[in-house]
N, C-alpha and C positions, 0 to 999 in steps of 0.2 A: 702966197701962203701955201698954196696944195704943193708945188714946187720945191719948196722950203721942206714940207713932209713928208713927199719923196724920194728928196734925197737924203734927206734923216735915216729912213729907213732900208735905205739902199748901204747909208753907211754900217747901222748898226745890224744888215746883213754881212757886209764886208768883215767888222769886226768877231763876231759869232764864227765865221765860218774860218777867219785866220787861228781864232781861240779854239777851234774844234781841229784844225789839221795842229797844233802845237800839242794837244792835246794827245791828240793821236800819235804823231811824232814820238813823244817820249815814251807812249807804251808799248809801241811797234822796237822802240831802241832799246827797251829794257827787256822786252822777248828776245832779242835777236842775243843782246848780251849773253842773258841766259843761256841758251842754246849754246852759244862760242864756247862758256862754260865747262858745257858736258859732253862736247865731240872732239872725236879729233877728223879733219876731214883728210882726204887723199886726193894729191894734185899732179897727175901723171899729165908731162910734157912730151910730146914727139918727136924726132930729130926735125921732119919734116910733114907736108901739109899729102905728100907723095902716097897714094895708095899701100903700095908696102910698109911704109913708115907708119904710116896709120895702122895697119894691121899689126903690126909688131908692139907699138904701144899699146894695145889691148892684151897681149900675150903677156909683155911684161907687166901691165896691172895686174892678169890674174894669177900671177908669181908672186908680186907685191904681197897681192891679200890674201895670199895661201901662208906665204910666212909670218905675217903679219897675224894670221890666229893661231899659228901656231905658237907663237911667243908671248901672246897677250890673253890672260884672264877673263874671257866677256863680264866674269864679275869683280872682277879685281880693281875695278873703280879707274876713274880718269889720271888721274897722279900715276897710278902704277903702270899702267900703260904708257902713259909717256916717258916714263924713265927706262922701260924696257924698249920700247924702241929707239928711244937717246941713244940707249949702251949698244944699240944692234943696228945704228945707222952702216956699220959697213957690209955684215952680216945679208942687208939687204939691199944694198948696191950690187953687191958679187952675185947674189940672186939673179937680179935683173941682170948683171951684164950675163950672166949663164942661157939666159936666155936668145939675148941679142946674140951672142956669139955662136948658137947654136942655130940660129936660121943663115949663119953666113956674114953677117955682120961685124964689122971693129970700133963701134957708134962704144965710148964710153958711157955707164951709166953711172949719174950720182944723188944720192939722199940725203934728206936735210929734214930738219923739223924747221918750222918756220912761219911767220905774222904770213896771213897772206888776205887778201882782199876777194869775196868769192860773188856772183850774182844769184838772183835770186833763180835756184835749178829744182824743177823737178823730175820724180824719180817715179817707178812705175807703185812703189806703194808708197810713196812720203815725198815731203818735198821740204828745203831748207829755204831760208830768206836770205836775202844779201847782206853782205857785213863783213867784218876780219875775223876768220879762225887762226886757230894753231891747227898747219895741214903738215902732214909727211910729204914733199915734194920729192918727186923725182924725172930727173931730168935725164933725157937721152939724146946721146951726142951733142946737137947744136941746140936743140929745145927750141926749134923756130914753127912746131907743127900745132893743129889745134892739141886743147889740152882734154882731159878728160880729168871727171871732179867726181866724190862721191866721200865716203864715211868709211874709214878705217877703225875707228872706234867710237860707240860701239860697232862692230862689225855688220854692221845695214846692207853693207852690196854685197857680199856675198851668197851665190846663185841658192847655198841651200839655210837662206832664211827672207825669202822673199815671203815667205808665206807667216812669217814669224816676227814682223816687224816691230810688234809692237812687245810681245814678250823682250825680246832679245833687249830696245833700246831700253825696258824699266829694268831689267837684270845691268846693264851696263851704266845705269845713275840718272838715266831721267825720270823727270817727275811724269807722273800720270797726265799733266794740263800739257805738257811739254810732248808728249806724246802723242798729245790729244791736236796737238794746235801744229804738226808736221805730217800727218797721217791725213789727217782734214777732218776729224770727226768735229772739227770744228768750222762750222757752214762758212767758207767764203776765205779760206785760211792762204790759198795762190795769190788772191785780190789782194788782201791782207801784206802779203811782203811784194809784192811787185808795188804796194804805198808807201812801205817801208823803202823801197829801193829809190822812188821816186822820190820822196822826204830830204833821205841824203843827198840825192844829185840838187835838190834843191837848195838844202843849205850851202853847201861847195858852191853852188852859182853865184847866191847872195851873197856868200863871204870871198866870192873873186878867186877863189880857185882854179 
């Protein structure tokens, strides 16, 4: 008999605790959606993994997000920014290769808007969670190098609003909770999407992915 209620309550631990990660699943899925929502992130590729290559893909990111405010509204909301970078994907190709080709290089550069699948990074004041954005990619030469990841809009990495994180993202369409829950004012927010990251790799296991 004690056996018997045991394992009753072993189960109706098991069941509790599957009800509470599903639980949590869908609210960790609907922040993350959110969030895809109201950014657009920036996905610079390297030619190569090669110390120079690496250094140059840094040069060219901070090309990337020099044009990239200069083109875009920080208040001009998420739609509008995207369509301005749409009409200026070659605009800021020619950027980046101006760069490449000025330290010596023939590496073509190329821009894309595009679905992209990102993990869960963080950032010296914010941090995102894993999931699919709409990123500005940009690829040099062979793009076989690490990649480097961050926020093109609202304009987040750029060096002079580090200190401004949080005005900049509510002037650019996030919500205040949305701010609150990437910045960390909300206790436990890295935990938070590294479950969310774990969630997903979970479902894809169960579902044979």
């Amino acid at each position: 008999m004690e056996t018997n209620t045991a394992l009753r309550r072993w189960e109706l631990a098991l069941l509790l605790g599957a009800a509470a990660a599903a639980l949590l699943g869908v609210w960790l899925n609907g922040a993350q959606a959110a969030l895809a929502d109201s950014v657009i992130r920036l996905h610079v590729i390297a030619n190569s993994d090669s110390e120079e290559d690496q250094a140059l893909k840094l040069m060219v990111r901070d090309r990337i997000l020099e044009e990239a405010e200069a083109l875009c509204d920080p208040e001009g909301g998420l739609e509008e920014a995207y369509d301005i970078l749409q009409a200026n994907l070659d605009r800021l190709s020619a950027a980046g290769q101006e760069v490449v080709e000025a330290q010596g290089y023939d590496y073509p550069v190329r821009a894309a808007l595009e679905e992209s699948w990102f993990p869960t990074k963080e950032y010296t004041d914010f941090a995102l969670p894993a999931g699919n954005y709409t990123a500005l990619k940009v690829t040099i030469g062979e793009g076989s190098g690490q990649n480097w990841w961050c926020v093109v809009f609202p304009p987040l990495c750029l060096g002079s609003v580090t200190e401004q994180v949080e005005e900049t993202a509510l002037a650019g369409g996030l919500t205040e909770g949305e701010v609150s829950l990437i910045t960390g004012e909300n206790e436990g927010y890295v935990v938070k999407f590294k479950a969310m990251e774990l969630w997903e790799e979970l479902k894809a296991a169960l579902a044979g992915e």
